[in-house]
VMD Tcl script that builds the backbone (N, CA, C; Angstrom):
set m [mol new atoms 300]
animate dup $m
set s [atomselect $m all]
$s set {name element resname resid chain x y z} {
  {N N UNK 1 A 0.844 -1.173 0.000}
  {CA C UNK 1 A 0.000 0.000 0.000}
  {C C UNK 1 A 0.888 1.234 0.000}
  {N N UNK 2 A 0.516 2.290 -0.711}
  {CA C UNK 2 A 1.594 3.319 -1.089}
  {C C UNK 2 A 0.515 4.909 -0.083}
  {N N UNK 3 A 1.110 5.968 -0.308}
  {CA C UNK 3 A 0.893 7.063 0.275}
  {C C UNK 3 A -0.406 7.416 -0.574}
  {N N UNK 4 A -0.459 7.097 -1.571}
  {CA C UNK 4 A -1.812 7.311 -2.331}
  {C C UNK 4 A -3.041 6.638 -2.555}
  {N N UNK 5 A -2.999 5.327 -1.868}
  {CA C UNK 5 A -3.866 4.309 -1.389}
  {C C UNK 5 A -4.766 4.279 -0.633}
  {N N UNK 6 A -6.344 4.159 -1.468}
  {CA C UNK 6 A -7.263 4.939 -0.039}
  {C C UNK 6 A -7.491 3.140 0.662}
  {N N UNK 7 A -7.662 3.661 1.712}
  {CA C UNK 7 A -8.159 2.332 2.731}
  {C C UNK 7 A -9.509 2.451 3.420}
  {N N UNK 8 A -10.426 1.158 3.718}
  {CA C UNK 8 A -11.354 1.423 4.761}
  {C C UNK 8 A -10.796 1.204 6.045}
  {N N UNK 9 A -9.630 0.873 6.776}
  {CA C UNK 9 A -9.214 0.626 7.550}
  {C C UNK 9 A -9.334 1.812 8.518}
  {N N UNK 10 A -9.412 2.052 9.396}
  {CA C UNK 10 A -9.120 2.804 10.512}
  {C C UNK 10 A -8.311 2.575 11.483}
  {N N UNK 11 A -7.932 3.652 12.155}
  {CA C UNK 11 A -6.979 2.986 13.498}
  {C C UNK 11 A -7.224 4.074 14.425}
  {N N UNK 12 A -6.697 3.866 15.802}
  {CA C UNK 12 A -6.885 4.573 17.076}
  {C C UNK 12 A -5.385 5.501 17.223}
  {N N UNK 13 A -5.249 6.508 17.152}
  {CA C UNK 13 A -3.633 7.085 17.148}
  {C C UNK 13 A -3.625 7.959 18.813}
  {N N UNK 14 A -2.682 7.651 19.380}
  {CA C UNK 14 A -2.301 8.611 20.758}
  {C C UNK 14 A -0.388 8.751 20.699}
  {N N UNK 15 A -0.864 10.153 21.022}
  {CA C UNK 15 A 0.908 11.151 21.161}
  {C C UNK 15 A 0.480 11.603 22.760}
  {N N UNK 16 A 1.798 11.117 23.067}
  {CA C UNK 16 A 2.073 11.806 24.294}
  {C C UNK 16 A 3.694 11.619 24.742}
  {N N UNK 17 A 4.432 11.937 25.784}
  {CA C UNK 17 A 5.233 11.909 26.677}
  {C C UNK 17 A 4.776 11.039 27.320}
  {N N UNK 18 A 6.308 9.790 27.757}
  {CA C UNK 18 A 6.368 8.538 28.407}
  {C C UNK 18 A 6.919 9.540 29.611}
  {N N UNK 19 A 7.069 8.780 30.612}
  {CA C UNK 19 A 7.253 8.794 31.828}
  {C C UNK 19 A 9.037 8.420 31.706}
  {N N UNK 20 A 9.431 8.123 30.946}
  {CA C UNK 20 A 11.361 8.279 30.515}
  {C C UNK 20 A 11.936 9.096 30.108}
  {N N UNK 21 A 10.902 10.334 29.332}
  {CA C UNK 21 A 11.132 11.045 28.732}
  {C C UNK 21 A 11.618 11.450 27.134}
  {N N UNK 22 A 10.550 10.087 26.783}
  {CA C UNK 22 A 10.512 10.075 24.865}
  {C C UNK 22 A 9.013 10.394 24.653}
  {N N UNK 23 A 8.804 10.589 23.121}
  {CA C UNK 23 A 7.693 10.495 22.787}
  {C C UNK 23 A 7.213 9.507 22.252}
  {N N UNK 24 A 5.755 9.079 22.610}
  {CA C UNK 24 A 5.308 8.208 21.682}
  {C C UNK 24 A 4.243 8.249 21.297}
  {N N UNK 25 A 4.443 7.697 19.905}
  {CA C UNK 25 A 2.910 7.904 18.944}
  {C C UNK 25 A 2.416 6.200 19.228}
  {N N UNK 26 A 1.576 6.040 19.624}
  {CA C UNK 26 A 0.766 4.962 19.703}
  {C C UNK 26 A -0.444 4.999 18.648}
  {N N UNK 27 A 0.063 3.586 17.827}
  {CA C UNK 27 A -1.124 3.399 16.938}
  {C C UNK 27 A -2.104 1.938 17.633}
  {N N UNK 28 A -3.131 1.831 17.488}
  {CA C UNK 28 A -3.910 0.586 17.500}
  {C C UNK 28 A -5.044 0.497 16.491}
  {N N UNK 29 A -5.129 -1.085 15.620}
  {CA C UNK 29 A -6.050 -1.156 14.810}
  {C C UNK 29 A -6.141 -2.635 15.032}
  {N N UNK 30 A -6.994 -3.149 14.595}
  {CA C UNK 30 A -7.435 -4.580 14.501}
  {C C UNK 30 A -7.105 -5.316 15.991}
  {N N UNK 31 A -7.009 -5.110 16.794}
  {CA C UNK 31 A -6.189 -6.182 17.674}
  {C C UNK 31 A -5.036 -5.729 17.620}
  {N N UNK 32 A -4.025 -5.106 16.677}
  {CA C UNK 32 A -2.838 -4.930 16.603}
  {C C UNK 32 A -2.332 -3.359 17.833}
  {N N UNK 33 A -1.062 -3.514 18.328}
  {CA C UNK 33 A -1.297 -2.857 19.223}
  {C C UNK 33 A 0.285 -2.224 18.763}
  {N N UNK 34 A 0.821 -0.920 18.618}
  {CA C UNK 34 A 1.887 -0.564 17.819}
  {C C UNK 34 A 2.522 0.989 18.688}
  {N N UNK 35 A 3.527 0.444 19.088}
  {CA C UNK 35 A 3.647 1.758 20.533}
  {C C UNK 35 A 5.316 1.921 19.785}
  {N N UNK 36 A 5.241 3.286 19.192}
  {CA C UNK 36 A 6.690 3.936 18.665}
  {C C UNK 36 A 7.388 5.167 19.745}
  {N N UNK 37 A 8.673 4.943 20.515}
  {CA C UNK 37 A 8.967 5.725 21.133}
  {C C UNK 37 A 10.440 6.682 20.360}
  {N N UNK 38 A 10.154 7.827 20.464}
  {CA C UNK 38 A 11.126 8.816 20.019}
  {C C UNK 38 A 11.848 9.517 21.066}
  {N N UNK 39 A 12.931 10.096 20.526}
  {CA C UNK 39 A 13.711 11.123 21.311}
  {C C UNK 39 A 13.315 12.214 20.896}
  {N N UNK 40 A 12.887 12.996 22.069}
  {CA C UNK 40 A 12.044 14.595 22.024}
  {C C UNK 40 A 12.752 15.118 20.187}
  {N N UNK 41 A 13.755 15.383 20.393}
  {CA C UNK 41 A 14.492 15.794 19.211}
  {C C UNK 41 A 13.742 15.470 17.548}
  {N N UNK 42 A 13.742 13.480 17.761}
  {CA C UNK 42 A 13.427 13.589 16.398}
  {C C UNK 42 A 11.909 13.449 16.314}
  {N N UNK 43 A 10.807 13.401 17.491}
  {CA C UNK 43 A 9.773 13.847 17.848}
  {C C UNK 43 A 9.757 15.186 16.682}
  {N N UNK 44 A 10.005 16.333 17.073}
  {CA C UNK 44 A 10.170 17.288 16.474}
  {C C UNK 44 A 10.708 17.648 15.152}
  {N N UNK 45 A 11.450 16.788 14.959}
  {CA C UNK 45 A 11.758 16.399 13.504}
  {C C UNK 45 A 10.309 15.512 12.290}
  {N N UNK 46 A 10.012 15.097 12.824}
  {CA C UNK 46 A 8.511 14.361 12.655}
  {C C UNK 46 A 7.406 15.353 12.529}
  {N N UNK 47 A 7.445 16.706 13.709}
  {CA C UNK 47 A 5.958 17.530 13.260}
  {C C UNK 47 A 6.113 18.103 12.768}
  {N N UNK 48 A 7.836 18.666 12.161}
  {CA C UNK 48 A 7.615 19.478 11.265}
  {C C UNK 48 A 7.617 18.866 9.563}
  {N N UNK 49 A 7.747 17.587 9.817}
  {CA C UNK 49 A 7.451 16.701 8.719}
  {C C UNK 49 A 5.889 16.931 8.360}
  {N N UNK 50 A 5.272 16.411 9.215}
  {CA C UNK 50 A 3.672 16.446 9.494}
  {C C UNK 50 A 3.060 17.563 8.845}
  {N N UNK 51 A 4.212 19.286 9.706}
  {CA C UNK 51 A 3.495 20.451 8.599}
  {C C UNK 51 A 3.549 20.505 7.730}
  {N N UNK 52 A 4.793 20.556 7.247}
  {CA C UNK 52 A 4.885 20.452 5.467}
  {C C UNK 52 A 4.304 19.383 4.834}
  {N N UNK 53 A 3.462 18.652 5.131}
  {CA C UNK 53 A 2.987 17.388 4.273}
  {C C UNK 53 A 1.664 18.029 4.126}
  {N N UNK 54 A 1.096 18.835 5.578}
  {CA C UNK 54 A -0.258 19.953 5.624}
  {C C UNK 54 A -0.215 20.386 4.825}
  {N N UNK 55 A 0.553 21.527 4.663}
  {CA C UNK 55 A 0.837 22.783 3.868}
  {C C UNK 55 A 0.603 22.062 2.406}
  {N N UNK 56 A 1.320 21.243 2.374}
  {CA C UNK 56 A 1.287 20.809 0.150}
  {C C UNK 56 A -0.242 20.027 0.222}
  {N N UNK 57 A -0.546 19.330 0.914}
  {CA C UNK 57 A -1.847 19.069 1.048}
  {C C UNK 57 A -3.086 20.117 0.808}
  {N N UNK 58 A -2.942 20.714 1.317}
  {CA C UNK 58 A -3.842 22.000 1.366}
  {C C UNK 58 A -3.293 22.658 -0.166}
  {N N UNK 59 A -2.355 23.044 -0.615}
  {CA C UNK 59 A -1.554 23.410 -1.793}
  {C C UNK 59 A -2.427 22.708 -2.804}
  {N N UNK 60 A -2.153 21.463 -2.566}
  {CA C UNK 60 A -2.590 20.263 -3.785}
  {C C UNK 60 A -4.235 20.639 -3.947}
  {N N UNK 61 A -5.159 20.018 -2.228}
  {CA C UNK 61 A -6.745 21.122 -3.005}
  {C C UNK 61 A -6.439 22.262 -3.778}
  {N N UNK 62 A -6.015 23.250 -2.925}
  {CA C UNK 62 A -6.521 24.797 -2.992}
  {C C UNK 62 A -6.425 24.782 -4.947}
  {N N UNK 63 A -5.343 23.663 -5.529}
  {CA C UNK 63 A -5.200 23.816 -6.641}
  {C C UNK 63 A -6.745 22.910 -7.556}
  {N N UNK 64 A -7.116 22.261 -6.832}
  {CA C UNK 64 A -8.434 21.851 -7.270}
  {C C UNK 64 A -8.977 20.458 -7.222}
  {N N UNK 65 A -7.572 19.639 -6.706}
  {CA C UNK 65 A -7.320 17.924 -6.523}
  {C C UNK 65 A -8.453 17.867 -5.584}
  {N N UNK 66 A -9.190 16.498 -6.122}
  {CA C UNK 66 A -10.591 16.113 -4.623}
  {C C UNK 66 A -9.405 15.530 -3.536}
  {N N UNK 67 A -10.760 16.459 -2.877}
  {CA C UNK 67 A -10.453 15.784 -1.156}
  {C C UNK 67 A -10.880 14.748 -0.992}
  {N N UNK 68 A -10.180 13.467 -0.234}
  {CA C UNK 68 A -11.029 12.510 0.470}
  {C C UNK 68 A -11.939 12.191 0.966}
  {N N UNK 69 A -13.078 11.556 0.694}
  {CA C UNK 69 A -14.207 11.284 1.171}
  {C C UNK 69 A -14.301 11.378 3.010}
  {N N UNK 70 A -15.133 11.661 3.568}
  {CA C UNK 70 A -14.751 11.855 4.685}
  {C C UNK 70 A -14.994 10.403 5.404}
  {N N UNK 71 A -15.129 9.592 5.083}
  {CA C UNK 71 A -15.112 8.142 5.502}
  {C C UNK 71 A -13.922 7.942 5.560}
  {N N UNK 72 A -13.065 8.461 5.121}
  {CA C UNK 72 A -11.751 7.705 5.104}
  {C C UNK 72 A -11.021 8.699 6.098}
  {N N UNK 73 A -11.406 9.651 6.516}
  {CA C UNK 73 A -10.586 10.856 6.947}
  {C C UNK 73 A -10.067 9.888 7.859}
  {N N UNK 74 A -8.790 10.155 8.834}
  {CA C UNK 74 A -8.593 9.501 9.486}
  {C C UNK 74 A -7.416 7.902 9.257}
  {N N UNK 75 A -7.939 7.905 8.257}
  {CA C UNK 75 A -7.742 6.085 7.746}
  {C C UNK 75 A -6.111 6.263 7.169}
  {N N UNK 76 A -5.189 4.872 7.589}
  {CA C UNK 76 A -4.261 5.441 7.291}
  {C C UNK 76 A -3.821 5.009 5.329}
  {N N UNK 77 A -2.960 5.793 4.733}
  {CA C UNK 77 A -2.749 5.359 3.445}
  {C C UNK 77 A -3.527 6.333 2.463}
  {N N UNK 78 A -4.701 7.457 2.985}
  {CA C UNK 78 A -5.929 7.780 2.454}
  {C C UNK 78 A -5.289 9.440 2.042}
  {N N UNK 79 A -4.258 9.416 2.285}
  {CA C UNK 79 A -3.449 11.207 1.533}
  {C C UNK 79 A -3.671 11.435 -0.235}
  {N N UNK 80 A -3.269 12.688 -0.431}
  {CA C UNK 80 A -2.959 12.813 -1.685}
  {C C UNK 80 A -1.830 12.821 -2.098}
  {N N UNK 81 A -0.749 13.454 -1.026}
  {CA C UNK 81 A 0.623 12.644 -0.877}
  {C C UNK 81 A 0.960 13.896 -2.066}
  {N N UNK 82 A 2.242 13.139 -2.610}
  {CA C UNK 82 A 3.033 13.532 -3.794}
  {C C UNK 82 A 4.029 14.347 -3.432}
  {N N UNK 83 A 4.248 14.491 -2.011}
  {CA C UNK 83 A 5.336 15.212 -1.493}
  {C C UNK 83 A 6.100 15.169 -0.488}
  {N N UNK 84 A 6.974 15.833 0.448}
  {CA C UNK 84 A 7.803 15.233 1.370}
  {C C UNK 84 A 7.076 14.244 2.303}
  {N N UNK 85 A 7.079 13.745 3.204}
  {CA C UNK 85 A 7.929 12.671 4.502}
  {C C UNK 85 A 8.506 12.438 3.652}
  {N N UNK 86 A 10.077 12.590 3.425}
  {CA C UNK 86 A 11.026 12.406 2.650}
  {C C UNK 86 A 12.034 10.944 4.003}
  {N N UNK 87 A 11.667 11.839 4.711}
  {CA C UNK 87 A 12.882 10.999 6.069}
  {C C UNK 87 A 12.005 10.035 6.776}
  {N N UNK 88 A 12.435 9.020 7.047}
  {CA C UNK 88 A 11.932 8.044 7.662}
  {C C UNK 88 A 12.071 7.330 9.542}
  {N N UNK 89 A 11.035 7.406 9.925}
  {CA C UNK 89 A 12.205 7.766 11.373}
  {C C UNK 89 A 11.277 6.235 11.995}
  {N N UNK 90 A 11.810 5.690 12.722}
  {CA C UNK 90 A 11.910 4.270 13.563}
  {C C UNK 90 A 11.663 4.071 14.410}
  {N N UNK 91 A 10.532 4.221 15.595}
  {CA C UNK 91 A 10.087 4.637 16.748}
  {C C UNK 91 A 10.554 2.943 17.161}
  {N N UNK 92 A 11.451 3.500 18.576}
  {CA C UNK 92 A 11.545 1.871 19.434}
  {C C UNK 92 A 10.697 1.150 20.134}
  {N N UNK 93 A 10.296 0.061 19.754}
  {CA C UNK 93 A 9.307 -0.610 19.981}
  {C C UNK 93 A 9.085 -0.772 21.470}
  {N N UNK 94 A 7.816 -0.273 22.052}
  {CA C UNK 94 A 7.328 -0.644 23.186}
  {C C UNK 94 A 7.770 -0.605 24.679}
  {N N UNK 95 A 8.420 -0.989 25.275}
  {CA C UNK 95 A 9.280 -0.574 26.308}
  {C C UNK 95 A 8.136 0.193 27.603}
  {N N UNK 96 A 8.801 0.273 28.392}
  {CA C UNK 96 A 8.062 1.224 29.926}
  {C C UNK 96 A 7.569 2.372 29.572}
  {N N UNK 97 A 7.264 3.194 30.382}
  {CA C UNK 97 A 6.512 4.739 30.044}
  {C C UNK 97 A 4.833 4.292 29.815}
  {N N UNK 98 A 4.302 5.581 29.840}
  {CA C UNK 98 A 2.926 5.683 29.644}
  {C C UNK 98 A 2.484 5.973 28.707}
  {N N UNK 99 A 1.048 5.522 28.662}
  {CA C UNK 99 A 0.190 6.298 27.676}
  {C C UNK 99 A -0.556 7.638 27.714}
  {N N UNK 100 A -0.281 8.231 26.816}
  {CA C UNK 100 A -1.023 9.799 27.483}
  {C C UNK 100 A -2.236 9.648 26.234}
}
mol reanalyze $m
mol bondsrecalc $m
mol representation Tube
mol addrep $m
């Protein structure tokens, strides 16, 4: 499945600060349970990934591309994409800390 791939899938997403002092994005879908922990640093390296993927997103409508059905909003794979997350970052699997 590529960045331009709509899905019916859904999933449950939570960001917060562990109790070690990383971040983690917690995904859950199906039963599957997917806990990525970062260092504050590349945390931040990540949202400003996130904006600029906004920004050309919004770029890409404002130019006239359909938006996603709103069934899918949410769903992962369901972008119009065609532009940076260029960098790929590796959240360490699971470990102590909390869920926020």
């Amino acid at each position: 499945m590529g960045i331009n791939s709509e899905s019916d899938r859904a999933a449950s997403l939570v960001i917060g600060p562990t109790s070690l002092g990383m971040v983690r994005i917690y995904v859950e879908s199906d039963g599957i349970e997917l806990p990525m922990d970062f260092e504050p640093d590349e945390a931040l390296d990540i949202a400003n990934e996130l904006r600029a993927a906004a920004e050309m997103a919004m770029a890409t409508v404002a130019k006239g591309a359909p938006k996603n059905s709103e069934k899918n909003r949410g769903a992962p794979g369901n972008g119009n994409g065609g532009g940076k997350p260029d960098t790929k970052h590796e959240g360490k699997r699971g470990g102590g800390g909390s869920r926020s």
